[in-house]
N, C-alpha and C positions, 0 to 999 in steps of 0.2 A: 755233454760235449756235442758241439755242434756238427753234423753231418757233411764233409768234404763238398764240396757245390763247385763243378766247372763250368765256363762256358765256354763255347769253341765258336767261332765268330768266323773260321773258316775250315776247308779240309784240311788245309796244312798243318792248322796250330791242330788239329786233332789228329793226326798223321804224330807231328812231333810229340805229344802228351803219351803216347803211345808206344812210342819208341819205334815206328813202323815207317819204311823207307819213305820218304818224301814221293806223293803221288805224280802219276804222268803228265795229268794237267791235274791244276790248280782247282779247277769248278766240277770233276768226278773223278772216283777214284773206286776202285774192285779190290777189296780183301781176300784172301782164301787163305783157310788155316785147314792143314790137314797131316794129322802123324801118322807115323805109320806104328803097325800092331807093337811091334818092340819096343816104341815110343811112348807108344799110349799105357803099355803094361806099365812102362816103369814111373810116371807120372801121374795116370790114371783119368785126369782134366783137368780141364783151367775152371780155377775155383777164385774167387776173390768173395772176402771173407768180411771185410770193413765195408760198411755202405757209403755208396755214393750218391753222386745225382748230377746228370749229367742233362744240358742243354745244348743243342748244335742251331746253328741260322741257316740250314739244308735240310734237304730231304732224305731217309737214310730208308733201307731195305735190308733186314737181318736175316739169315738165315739160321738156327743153332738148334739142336737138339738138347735141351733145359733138360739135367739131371735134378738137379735139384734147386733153394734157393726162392729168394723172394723178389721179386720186382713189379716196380708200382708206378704206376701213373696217378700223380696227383692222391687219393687217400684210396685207390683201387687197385688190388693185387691182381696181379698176371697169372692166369691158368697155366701152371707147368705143363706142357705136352709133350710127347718128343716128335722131333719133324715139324717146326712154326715156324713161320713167318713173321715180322712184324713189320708194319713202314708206319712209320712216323713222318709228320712234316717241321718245317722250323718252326723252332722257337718251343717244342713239345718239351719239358722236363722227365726225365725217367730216373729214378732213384733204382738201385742195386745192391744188395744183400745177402752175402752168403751166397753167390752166384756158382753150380757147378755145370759148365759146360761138356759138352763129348769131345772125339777128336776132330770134329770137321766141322767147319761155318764159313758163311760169304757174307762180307759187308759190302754193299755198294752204298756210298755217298752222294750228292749229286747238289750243285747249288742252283734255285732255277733260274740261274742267267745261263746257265749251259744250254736249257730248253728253247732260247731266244731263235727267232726264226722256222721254228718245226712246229710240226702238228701237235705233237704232245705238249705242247707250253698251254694248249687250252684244255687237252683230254684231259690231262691229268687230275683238273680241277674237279672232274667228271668222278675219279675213283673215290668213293667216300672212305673210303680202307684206310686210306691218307689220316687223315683225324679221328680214327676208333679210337680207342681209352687200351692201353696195354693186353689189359686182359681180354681182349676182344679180337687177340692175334691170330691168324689162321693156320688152321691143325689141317697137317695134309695125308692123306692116304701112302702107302707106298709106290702105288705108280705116278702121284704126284708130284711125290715127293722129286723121282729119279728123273721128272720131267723139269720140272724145275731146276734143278743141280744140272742137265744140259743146257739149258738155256744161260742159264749163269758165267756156267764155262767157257760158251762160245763167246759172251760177253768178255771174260779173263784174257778170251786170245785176241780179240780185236786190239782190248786194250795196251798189252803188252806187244804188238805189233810195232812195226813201224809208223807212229804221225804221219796218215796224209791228210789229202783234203777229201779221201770218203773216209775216214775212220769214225767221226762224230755220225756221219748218217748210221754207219751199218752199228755200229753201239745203240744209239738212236730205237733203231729199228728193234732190234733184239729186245732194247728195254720196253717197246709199246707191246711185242708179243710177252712178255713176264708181266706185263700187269694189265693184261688181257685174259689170259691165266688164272691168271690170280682174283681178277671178280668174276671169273666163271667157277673158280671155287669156293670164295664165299656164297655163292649164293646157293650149292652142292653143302656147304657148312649151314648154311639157313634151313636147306631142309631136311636134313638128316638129325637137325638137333629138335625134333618139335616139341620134347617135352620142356627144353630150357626155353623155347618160345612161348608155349602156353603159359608159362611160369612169367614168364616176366612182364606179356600181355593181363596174364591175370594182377600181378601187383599195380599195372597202368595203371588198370582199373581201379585198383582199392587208394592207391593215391586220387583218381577224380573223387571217389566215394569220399572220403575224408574232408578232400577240397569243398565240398559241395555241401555236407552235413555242419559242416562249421560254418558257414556262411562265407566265407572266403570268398565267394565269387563275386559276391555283390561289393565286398571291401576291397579290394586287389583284383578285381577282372579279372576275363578268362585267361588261362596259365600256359602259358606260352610253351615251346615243346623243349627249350633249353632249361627251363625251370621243372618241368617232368622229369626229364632226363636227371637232374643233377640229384632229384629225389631218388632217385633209383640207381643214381652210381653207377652209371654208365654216360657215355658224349653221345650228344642228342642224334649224330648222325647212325649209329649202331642200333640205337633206339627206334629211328626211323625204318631202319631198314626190314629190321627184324620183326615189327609190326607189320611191315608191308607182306612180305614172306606167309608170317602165320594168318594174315585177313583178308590180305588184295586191298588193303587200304592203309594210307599214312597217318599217321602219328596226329596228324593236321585234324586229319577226315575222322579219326576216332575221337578226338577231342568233340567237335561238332556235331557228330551224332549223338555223343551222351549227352552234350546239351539240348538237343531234340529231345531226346527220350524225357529228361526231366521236365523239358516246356509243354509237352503234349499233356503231363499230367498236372503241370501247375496253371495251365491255360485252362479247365473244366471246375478251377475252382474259382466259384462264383467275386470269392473277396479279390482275386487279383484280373488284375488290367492285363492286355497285353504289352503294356506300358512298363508296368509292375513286374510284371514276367520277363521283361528284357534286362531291366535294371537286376534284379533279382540273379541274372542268370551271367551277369556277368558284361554288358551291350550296354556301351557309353549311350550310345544312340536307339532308339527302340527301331528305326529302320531299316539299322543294319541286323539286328534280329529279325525280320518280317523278311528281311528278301534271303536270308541264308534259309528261313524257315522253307518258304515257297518253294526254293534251288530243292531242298533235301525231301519233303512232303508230297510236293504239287501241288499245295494250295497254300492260300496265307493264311496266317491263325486263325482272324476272324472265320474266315470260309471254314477251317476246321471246326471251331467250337460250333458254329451251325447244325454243322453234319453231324457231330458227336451227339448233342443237344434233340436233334430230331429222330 
């Protein structure tokens, strides 16, 4: 049986799919669900049992405390936490399963023609948080936590205000501090996890290692950091990030270094060229291997195998 698949083209048809009052405007909209103790006893949460899979063409910001339940982005499962974040951008697919919620969540939606004319229509592009992979959602501490749920609210009450012509700014505004927040605590989440960093920088690695003992490089060039990534089951932006965190370097720059490390020692063998050694390493071009060599070394091959040699 094939898997329920919606897609919502706007906040409306996803307002109406919902059964949830038609939003204030049209291009954002502020959910809050919250029951109270007697509510929550007699219900216990919102559980949805049959999987979905939902696509929206906006931006969305979740807040929920994940009892149980599975949810995936694309073939990679969601670390249940409680107290997460997720933001998603358009066009992201999330499938849902077995879902059990607590008694309190915020959804903000947002389409980015809302952003037209403000600073954050460029920031935002800036957040890589935007395009993580589900399970890549941000787990907050408790003072995080109750920082964020004020910030949201003040957002609830603007929204639910009277329309005028500051209501977009001061929404606006509230939203650039919530996701100013928010990559100051991924990156609080970057370093507080270093062992699922080392862990994942060490599989980077054993992916080039494999890349590299197969000959791959020389047949399919060097491997781009979206093709890394997809081997590791994570989106290249999370991958980047988390490398940078655990090394002081990108995704990019480790790539290029372990091509160093292997050129330095396939340049001292006598049978290969420097020539040999670029094709070999993955370098449509042998010059674009000599000058990243140089960049990375301080000297160019040649100059190396000299010095090594003497």
């Amino acid at each position: 049986m094939k898997m329920p698949s919606y897609q919502f083209k706007s906040i409306t048809d996803f307002h109406k799919h919902f059964d949830i009052p038609a939003p204030e405007n049209p291009l954002f909209s502020i959910i809050h669900t919250a029951l109270k103790a007697d509510e929550f006893a007699n219900c216990e949460s919102e559980n949805y049992d049959e999987p979905i899979q939902i696509t929206s063409n906006f931006y969305a910001i979740s807040f929920k405390k994940i009892l149980s339940g599975e949810l995936v982005y694309g073939r990679t499962k969601y670390d249940c936490t409680n107290g997460t974040l997720l933001f998603t951008a358009p066009n992201q697919s999330l499938s849902f399963k077995g879902m059990v919620y607590s008694s309190e969540s915020y959804h903000i939606a947002f389409h980015k023609d809302y952003l037209n004319g403000s600073p954050l229509f460029e920031k935002i592009k800036k957040y890589n948080y935007f395009n993580y992979h589900a399970n890549e959602a941000l787990h907050l501490s408790p003072r995080e936590e109750e920082l964020m749920k004020s910030i949201f609210n003040s957002i609830k009450i603007e929204y639910h205000n009277n329309q005028d012509e500051f209501s977009k700014e001061i929404i606006l505004s509230h939203m650039e501090t919530l996701l100013k927040y928010a990559d100051r605590f991924y990156k609080r989440q970057f370093l507080n996890r270093k062992d699922i960093n080392q862990e994942l920088f060490t599989r980077f690695r054993n992916v080039l290692n494999v890349y590299f003992e197969t000959q791959q490089l020389e047949v399919r060039g060097i491997p781009t950091v979206d093709w890394m990534a997809q081997q590791l089951g994570i989106s290249h932006r999370y991958m980047s990030d988390t490398i940078k965190a655990e090394t002081g370097k990108t995704a990019v720059d480790q790539i290029n270094l372990y091509l160093i490390d292997e050129a330095k020692n396939m340049l001292l063998n006598p049978n290969n060229s420097i020539s040999d050694t670029a094709y070999k390493l993955g370098f449509e071009y042998p010059q674009y291997f000599s000058r990243l060599f140089k960049k990375k070394v301080g000297m160019s091959p040649k100059a190396y195998i000299e010095m090594q040699l003497n």
